[in-house]
Biopython code that builds the backbone (N, CA, C, O; Angstrom):
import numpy as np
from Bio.PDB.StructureBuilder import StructureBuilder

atoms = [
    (1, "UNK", "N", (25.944, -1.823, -25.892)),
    (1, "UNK", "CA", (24.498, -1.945, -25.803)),
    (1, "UNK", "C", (23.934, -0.636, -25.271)),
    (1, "UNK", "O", (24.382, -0.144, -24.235)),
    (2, "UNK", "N", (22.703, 0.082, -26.150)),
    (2, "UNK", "CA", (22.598, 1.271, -25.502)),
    (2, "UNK", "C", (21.551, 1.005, -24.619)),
    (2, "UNK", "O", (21.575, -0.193, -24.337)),
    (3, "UNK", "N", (20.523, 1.673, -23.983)),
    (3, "UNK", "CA", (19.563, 2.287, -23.101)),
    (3, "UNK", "C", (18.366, 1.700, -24.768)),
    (3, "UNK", "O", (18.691, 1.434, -25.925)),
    (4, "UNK", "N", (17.112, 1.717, -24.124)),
    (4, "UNK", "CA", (16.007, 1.747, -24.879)),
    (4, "UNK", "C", (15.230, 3.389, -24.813)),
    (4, "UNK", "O", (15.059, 3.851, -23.685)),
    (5, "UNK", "N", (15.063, 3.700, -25.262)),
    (5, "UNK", "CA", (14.475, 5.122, -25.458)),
    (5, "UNK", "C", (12.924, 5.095, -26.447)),
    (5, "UNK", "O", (12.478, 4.500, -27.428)),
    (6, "UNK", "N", (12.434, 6.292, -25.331)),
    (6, "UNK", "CA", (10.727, 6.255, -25.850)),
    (6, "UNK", "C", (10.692, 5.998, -26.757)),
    (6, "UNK", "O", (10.409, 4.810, -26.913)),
    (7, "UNK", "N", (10.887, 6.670, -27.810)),
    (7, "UNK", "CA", (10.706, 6.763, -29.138)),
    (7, "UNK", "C", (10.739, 5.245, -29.933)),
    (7, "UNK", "O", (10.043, 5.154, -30.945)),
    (8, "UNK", "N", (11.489, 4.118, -29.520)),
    (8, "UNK", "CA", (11.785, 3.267, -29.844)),
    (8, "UNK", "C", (10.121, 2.180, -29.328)),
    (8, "UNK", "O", (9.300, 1.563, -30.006)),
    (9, "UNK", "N", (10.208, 2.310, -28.497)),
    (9, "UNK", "CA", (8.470, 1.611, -27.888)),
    (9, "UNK", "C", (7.528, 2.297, -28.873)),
    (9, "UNK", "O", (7.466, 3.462, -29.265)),
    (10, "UNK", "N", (6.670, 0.983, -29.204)),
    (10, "UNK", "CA", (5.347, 1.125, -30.419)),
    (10, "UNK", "C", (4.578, 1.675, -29.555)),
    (10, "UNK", "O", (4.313, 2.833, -29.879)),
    (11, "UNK", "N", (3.971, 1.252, -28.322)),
    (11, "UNK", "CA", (3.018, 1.883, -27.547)),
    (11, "UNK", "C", (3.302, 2.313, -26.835)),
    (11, "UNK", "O", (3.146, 1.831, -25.713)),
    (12, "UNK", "N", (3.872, 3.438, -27.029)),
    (12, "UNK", "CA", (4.444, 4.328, -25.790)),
    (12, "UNK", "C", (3.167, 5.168, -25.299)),
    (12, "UNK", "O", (2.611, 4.841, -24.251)),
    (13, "UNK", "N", (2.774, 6.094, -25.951)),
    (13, "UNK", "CA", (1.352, 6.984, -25.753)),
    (13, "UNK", "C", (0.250, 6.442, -25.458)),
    (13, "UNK", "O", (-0.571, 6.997, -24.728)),
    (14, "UNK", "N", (-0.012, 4.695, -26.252)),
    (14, "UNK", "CA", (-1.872, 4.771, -25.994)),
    (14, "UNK", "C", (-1.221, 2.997, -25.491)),
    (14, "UNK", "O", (-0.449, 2.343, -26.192)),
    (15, "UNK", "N", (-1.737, 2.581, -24.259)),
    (15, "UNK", "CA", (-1.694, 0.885, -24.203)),
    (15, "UNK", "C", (-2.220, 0.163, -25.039)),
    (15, "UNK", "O", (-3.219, 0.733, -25.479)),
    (16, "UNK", "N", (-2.028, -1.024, -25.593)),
    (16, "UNK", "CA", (-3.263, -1.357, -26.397)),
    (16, "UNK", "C", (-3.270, -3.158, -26.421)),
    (16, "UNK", "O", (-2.246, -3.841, -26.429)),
    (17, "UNK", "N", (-4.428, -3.594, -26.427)),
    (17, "UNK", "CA", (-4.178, -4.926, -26.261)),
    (17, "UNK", "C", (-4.108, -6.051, -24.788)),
    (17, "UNK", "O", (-4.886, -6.010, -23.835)),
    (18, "UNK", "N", (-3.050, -6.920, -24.955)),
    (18, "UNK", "CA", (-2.772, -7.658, -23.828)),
    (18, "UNK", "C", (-2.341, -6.742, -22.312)),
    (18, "UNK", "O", (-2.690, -6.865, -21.138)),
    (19, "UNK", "N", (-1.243, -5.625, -23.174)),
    (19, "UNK", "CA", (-0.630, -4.405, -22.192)),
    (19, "UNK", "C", (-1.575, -3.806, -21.685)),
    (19, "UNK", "O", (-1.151, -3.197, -20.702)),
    (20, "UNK", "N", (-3.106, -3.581, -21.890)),
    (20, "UNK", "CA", (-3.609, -2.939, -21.172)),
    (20, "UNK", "C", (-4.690, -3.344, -19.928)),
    (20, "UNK", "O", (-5.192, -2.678, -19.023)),
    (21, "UNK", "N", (-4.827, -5.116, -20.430)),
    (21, "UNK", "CA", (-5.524, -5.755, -19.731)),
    (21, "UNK", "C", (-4.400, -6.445, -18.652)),
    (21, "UNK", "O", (-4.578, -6.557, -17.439)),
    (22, "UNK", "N", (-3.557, -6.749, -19.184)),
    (22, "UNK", "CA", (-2.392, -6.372, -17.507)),
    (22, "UNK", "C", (-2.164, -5.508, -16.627)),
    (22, "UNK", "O", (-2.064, -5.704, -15.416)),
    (23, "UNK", "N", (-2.043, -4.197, -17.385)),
    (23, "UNK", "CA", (-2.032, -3.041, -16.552)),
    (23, "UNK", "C", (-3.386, -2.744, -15.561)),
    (23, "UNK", "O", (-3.184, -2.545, -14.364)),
    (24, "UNK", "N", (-5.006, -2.718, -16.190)),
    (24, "UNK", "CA", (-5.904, -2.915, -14.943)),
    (24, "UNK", "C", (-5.899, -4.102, -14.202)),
    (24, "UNK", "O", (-6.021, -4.027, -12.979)),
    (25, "UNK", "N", (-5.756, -5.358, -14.845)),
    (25, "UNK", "CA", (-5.456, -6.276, -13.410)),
    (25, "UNK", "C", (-4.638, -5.816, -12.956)),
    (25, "UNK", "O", (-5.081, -6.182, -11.868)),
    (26, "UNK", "N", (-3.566, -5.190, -12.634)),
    (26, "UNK", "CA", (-2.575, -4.873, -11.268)),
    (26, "UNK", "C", (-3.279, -3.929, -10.317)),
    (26, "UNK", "O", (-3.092, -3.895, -9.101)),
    (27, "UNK", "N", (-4.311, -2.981, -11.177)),
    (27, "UNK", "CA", (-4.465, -1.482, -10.312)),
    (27, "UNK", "C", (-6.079, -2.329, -9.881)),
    (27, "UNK", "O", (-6.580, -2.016, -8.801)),
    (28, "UNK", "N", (-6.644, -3.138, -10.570)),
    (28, "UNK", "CA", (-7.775, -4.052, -9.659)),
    (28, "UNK", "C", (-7.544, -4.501, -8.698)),
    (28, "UNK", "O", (-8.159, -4.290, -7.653)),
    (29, "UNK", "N", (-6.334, -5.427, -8.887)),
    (29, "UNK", "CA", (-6.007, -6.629, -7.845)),
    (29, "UNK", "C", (-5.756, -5.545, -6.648)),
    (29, "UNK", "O", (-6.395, -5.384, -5.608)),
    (30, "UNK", "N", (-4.777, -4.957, -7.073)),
    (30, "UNK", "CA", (-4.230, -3.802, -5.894)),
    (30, "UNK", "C", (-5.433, -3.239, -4.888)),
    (30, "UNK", "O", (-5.614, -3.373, -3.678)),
    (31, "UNK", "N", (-6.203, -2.520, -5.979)),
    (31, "UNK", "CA", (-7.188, -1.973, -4.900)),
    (31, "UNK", "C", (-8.567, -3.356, -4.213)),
    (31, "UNK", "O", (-9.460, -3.145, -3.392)),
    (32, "UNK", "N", (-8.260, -4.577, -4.887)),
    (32, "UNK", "CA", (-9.266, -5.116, -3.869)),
    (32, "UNK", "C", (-8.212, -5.788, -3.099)),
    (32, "UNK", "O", (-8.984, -6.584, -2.565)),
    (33, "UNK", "N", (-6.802, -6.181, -2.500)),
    (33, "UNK", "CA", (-6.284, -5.971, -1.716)),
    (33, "UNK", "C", (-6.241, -5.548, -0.420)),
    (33, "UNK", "O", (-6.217, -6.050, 0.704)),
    (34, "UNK", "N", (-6.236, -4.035, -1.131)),
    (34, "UNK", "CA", (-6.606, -3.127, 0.265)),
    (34, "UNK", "C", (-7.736, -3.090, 0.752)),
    (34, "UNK", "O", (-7.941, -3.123, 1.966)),
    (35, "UNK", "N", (-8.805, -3.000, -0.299)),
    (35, "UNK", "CA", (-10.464, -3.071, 0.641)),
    (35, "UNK", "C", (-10.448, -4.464, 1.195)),
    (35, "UNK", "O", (-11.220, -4.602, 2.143)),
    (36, "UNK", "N", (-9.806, -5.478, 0.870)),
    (36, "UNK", "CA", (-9.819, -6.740, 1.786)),
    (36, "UNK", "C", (-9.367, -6.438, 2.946)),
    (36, "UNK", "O", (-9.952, -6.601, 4.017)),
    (37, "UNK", "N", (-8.225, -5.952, 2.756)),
    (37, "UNK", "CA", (-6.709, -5.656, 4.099)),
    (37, "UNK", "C", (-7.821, -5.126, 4.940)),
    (37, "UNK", "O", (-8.403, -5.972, 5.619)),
    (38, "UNK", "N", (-8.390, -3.410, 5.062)),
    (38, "UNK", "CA", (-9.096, -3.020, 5.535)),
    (38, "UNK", "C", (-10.080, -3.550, 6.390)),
    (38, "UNK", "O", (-10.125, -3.452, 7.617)),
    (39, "UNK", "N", (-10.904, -4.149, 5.593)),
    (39, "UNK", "CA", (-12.166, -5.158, 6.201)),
    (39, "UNK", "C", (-11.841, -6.343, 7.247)),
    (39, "UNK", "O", (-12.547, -6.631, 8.213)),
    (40, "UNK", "N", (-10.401, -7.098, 6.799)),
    (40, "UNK", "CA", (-10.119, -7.773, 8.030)),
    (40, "UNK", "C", (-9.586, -7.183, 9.170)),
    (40, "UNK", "O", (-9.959, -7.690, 10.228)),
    (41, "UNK", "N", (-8.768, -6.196, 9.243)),
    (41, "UNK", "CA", (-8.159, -5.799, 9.733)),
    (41, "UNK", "C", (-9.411, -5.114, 10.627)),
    (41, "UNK", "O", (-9.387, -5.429, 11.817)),
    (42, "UNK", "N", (-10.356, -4.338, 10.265)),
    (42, "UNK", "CA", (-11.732, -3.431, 11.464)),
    (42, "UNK", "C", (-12.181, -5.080, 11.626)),
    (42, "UNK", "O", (-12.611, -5.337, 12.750)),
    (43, "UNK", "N", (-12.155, -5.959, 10.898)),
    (43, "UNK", "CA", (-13.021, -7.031, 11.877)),
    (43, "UNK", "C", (-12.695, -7.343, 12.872)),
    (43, "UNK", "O", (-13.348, -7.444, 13.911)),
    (44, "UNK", "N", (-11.259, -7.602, 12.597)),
    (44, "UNK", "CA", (-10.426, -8.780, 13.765)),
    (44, "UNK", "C", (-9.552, -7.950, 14.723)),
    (44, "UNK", "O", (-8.915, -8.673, 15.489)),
    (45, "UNK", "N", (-9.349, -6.645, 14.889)),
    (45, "UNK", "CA", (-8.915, -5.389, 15.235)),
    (45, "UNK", "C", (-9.917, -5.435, 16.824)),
    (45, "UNK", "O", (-11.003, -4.916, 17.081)),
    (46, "UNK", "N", (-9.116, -6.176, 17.556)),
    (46, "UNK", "CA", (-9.741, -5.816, 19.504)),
    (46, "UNK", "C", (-8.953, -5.091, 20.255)),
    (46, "UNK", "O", (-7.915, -5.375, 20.853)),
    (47, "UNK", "N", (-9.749, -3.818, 20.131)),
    (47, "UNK", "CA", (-9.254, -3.026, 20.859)),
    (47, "UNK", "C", (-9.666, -3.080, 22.417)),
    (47, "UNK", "O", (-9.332, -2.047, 22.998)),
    (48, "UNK", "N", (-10.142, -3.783, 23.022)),
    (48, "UNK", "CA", (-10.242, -4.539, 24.404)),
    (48, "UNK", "C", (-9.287, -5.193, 24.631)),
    (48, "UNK", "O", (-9.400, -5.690, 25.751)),
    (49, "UNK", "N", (-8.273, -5.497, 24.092)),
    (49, "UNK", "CA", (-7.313, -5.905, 25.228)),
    (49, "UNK", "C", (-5.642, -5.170, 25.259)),
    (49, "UNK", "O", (-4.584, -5.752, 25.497)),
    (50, "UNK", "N", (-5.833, -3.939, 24.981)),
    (50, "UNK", "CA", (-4.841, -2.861, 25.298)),
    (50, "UNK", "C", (-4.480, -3.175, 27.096)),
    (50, "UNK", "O", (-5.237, -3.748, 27.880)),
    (51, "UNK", "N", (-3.458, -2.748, 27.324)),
    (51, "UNK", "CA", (-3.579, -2.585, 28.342)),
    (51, "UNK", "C", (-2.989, -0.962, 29.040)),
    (51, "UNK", "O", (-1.899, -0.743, 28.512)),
    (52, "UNK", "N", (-3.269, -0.088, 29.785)),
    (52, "UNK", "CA", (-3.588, 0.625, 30.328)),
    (52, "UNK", "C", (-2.127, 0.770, 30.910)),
    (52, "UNK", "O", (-1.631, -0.181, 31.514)),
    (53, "UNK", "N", (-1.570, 1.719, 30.769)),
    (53, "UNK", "CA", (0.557, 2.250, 31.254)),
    (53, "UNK", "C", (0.068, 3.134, 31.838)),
    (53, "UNK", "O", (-0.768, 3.768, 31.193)),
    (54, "UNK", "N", (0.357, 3.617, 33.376)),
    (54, "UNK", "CA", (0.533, 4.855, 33.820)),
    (54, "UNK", "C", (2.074, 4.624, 34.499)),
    (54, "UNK", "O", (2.640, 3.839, 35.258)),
    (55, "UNK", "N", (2.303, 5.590, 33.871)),
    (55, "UNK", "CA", (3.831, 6.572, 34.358)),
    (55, "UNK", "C", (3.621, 7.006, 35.812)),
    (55, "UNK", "O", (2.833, 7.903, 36.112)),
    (56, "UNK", "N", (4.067, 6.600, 36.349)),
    (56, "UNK", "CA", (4.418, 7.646, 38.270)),
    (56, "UNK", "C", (5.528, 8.622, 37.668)),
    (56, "UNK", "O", (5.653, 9.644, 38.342)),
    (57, "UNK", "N", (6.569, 8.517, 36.274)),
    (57, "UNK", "CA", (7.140, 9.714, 36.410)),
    (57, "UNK", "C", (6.771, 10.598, 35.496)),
    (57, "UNK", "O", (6.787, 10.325, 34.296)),
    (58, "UNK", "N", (6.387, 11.788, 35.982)),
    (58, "UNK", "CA", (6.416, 12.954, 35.101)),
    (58, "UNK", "C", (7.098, 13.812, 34.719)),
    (58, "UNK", "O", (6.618, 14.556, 33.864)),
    (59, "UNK", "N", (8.251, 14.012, 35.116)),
    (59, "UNK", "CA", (9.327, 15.119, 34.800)),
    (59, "UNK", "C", (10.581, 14.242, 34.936)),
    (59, "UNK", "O", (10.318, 13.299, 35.681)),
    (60, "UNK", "N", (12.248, 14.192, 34.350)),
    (60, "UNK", "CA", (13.098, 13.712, 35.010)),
    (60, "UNK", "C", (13.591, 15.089, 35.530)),
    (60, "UNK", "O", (13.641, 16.245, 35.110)),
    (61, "UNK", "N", (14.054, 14.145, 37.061)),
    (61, "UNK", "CA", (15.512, 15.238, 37.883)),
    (61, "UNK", "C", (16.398, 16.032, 37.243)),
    (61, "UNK", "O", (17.197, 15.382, 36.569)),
    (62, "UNK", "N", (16.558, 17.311, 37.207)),
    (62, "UNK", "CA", (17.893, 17.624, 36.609)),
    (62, "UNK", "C", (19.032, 17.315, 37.472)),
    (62, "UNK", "O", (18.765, 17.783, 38.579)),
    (63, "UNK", "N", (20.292, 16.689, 37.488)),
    (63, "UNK", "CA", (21.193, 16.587, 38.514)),
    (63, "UNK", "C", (21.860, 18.359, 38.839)),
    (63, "UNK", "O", (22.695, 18.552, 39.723)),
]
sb = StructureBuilder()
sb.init_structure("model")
sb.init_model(0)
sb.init_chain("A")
sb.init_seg("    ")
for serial, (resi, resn, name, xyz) in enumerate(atoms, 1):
    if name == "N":
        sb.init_residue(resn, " ", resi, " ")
    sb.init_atom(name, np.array(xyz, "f"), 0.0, 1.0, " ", f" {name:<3s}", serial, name[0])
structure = sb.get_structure()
């Protein structure tokens, strides 16, 4: 069984059809995804309750 090779695909160069209305739903879905991700994420994102580390050490000992 060999490998499939370009040349062998009808629409290799131009999408056409069903193939191309699949291909923008993925790069749609994808990018409203992220502008969702985004938007919840600055909503629900409280940065009030960090809490505040101070170090007493600043250097270690060399022995």
């Amino acid at each position: 069984m060999s490998e499939p090779r370009l040349e062998d695909i009808s629409d290799y160069n131009t999408l056409k059809g069903g193939k191309r209305k699949v291909v923008w739903t993925v790069i749609l879905v994808g990018l409203f995804m992220g502008v969702l991700y985004m938007a919840v994420y600055n909503l629900y994102d409280n940065k009030s309750d960090t809490i505040k580390i101070e170090d007493p050490i600043k250097a270690v000992p060399m022995r």
